[in-house]
N, C-alpha and C positions, 0 to 999 in steps of 0.2 A: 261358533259357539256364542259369540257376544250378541249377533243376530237372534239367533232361536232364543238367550233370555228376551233381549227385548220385546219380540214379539208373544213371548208369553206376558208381557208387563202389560203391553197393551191390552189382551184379549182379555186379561183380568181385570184392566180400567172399564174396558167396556160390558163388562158383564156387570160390575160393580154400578155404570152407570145407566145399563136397560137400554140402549142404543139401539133402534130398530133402524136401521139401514132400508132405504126404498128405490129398489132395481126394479129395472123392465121385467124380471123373471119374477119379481115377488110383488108386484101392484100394477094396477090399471086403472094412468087416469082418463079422464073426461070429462068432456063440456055438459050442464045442467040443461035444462029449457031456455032458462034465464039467462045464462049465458056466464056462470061461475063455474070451478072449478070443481070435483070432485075425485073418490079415487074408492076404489075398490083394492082391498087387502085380504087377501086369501079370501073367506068366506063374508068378511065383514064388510059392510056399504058404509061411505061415507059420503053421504047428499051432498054434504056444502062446507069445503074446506078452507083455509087461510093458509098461506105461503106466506114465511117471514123469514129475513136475511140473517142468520147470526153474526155475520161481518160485514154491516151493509154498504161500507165503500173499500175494504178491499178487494173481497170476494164475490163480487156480482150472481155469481151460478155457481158456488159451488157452498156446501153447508146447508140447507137451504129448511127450517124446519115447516115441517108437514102441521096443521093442528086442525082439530075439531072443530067446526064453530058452533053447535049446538052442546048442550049439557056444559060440561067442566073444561071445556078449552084445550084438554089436553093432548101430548104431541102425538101423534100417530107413529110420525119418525123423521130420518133426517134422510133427505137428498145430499150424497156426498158430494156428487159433481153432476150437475141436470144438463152437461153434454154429450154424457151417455143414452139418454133417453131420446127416440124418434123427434122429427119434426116438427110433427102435430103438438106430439106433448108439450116441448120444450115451448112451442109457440104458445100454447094454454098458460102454462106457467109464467111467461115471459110477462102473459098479460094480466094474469093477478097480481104480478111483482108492481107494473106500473101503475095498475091501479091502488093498490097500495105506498106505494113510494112515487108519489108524482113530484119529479123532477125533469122540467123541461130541459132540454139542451141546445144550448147557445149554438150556434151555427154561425152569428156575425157578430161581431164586438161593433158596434156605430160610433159611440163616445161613451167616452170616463170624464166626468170634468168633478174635482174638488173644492168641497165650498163648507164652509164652519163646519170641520173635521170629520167630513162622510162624503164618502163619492157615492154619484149619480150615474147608473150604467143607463145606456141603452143599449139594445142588443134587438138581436133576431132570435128567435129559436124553434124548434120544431112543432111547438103549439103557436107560433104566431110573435108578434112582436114584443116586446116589455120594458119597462122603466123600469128599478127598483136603487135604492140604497145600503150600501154598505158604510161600515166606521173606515174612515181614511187611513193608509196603510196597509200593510201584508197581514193584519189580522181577517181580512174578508174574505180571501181565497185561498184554498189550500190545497197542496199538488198533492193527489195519488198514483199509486202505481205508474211514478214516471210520467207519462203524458199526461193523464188525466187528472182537472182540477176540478171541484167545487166550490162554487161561491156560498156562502150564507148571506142572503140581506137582511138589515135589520130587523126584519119580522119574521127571522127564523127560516124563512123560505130558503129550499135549496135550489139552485142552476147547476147545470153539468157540461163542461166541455169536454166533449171524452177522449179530444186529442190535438193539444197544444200545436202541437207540427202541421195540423193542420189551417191554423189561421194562415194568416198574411202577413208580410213582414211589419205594416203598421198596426194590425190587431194585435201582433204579440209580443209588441213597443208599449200601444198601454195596456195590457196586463200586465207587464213584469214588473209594474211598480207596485205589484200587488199579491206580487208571490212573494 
């Protein structure tokens, strides 16, 4: 009993809030000339879309809002979880996410050294090498879902290690002065 109210609570939130759900059975994306994203919903075309994260560091692929980018911006609908989706798709998506959220991922920690109240990383990561700065202390890094940390360096820039267990016992000796 206490189930079927709930579930009528929600179907009422979501009617209340126009929530257009986008399943493999109700849209069809694909790639442009150009090489963006687009998607077909029922009858209607949409040339050239934007994928945005509504939970952009807890929830990697799932939430995931659909939008216009021509006329008024607005939502088409929400990907509840884009692991239900083929492949191909997931791979399309995958790639408008990073082009959109460009955050490299660290793959090697080299040195942390502290010096008038900012550490200086260097690291490795999957676009290539990088310097950057952070404010000294555990305000620089912050642990998600368990393994996975983001740095912010001073200029707002994110880095991603998407899984601590995976350094080395000295890479994850100088991190931990910074979790």
């Amino acid at each position: 009993m206490e189930k079927d109210i709930l579930e009528l609570e929600n179907e009422k939130v979501e009617a209340q809030l126009n929530i257009n759900y986008l399943t493999p059975e109700n849209c069809e994306f694909y790639e442009t000339a150009g090489g963006f994203a687009a998607i077909k919903v029922g009858e209607k075309d949409f040339g050239h879309i934007d994928v945005l994260r509504t939970f952009p560091f807890s929830a990697l692929w799932e939430f995931l809002s659909v939008r216009e980018i021509d006329g008024k911006q607005e939502e088409i609908g929400i990907i509840e979880d884009l692991n239900i989706f083929d492949k191909s798709t997931f791979k399309l998506i995958e790639k408008q996410l990073e082009i959109r959220y460009f955050m490299p991922k660290i793959t090697k920690i080299i040195s942390i050294k502290e010096e008038y109240g900012h550490a200086y990383w260097k690291v490795l990561t999957d676009k290539g090498s990088a310097m950057f700065a952070t404010a000294a202390g555990a305000s620089g890094a912050v642990s998600k879902n368990g393994n996975r940390v983001i740095i912010k360096d001073s200029d707002e820039n994110r880095f991603e290690i998407e899984d601590i267990t995976k350094l080395t016992t000295k890479e994850f000796k100088k991190l931990d002065l910074y979790l």
